[in-house]
N, C-alpha and C positions, 0 to 999 in steps of 0.2 A: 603208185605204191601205197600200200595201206600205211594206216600211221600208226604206229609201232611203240609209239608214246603215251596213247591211252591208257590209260587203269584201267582193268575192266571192274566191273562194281557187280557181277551174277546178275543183278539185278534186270528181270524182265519184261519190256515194254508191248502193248497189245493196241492194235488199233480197232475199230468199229467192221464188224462183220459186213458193211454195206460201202465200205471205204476200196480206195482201189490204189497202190502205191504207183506212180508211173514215173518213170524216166526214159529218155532216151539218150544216146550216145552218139558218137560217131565210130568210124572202123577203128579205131584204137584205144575204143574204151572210155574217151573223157565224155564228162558229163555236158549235151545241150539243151536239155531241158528236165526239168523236178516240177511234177506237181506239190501243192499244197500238204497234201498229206506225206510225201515223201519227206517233206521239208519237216514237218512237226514231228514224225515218228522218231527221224534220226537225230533230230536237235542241231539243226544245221539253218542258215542262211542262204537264200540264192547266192549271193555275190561267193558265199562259201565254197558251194559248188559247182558253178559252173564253169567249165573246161576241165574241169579237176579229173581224176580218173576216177572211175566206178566204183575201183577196189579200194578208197578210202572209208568202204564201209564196209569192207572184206572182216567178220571175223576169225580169232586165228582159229577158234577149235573147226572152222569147215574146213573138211576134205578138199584138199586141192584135187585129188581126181572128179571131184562133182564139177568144180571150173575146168580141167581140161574136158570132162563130158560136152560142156556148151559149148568152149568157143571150138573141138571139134565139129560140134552137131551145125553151129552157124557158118563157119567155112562150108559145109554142104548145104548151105542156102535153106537150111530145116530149122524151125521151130524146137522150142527145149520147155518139158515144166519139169522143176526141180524145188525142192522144199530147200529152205536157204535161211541160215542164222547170220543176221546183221548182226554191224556193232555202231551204236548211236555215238555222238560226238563224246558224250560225258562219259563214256564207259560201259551202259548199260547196253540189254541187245533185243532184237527182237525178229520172230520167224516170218515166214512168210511164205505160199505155194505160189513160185515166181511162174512166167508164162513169158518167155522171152523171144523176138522172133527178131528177123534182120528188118530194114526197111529197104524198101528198092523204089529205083527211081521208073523214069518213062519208059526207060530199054531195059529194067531189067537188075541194073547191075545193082549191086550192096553201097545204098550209101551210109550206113549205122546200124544201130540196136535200138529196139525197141521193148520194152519191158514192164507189165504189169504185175502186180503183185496184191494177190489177197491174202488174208487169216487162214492160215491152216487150220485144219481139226485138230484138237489137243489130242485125242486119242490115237491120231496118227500121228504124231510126234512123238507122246511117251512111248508107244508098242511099238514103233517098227522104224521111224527114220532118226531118233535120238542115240537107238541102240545102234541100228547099221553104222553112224554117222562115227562115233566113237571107237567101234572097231577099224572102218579105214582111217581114223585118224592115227590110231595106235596103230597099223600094220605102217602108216608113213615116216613114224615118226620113230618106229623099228630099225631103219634104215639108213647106212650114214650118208648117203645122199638124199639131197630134196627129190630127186631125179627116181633115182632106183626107188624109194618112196611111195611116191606117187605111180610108178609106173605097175610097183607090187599092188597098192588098195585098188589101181584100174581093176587088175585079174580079178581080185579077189569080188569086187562089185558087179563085174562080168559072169564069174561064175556063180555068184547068187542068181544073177540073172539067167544064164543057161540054169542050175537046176529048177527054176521056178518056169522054165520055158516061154519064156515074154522077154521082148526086148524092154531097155529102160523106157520109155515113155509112157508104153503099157505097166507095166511093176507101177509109174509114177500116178496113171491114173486110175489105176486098181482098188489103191489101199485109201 
């Protein structure tokens, strides 16, 4: 569970355009491995992180229909890239054009998550996923369930998607 206790401070953190955030997981999400850069951007410790769950770096303004997009897309053993706002350990937050894939073993089967993360374009953050991002948070947050919520911003990110005719991962690597 994210931690819920943080201040957020606005304040926005940027890593090196040549940088590459990495984590892996296992199937439930906790963290078994942080790169270097994951570790500096978020203000966090190995010992801090590891087994911990992912979404301790969950911020609150992202759409939870963006999370049920992945871990839909990774139960079908698919790959996901989604634009994604952290929140660092002190409050402050920072984006990132994530690239998340399952790992699998000898046979096959899902043993975790795998996850790279670069610098997004600022010009695609302010034009088009800052503003998208806001509305399904506001269509979730419309709603008196978490539930009904989120199941409303899916439609709603759905049918941007049908009128723009591209599924999400195309929309994601379009703009």
């Amino acid at each position: 569970m994210a931690n819920s206790n943080i201040i957020l401070t606005g304040e926005e953190r940027t890593f090196g355009e040549n940088e590459i955030i990495v984590s892996k997981t296992d199937l439930k999400g906790k963290i078994t491995y942080a790169n270097k850069v994951f570790l500096e951007v978020a203000g966090y410790t190995l010992p801090e992180v590891m087994g911990k769950p992912h979404n301790m770096i969950r911020h609150p303004d992202m759409p939870r229909c963006v999370f049920k997009l992945l871990w839909d897309t990774m139960t079908q053993k698919k790959e996901l890239f989604a634009y994604v706002m952290n929140r660092c350990k002190n409050g402050d937050h920072y984006w990132v054009l994530a690239h998340v894939t399952p790992s699998f073993d000898a046979d096959g089967n899902v043993i975790g998550y795998h996850s790279n993360r670069r610098v997004p374009k600022r010009a695609t953050l302010d034009n088009i996923i800052i503003p998208l991002y806001a509305q399904l948070l506001q269509i979730e947050q419309s709603h008196p369930s978490k539930k009904e919520g989120m199941e409303a911003s899916t439609q709603y990110l759905l049918n941007v998607l049908n009128e723009k005719g591209v599924a999400y991962d195309e929309f994601i690597l379009s703009i």
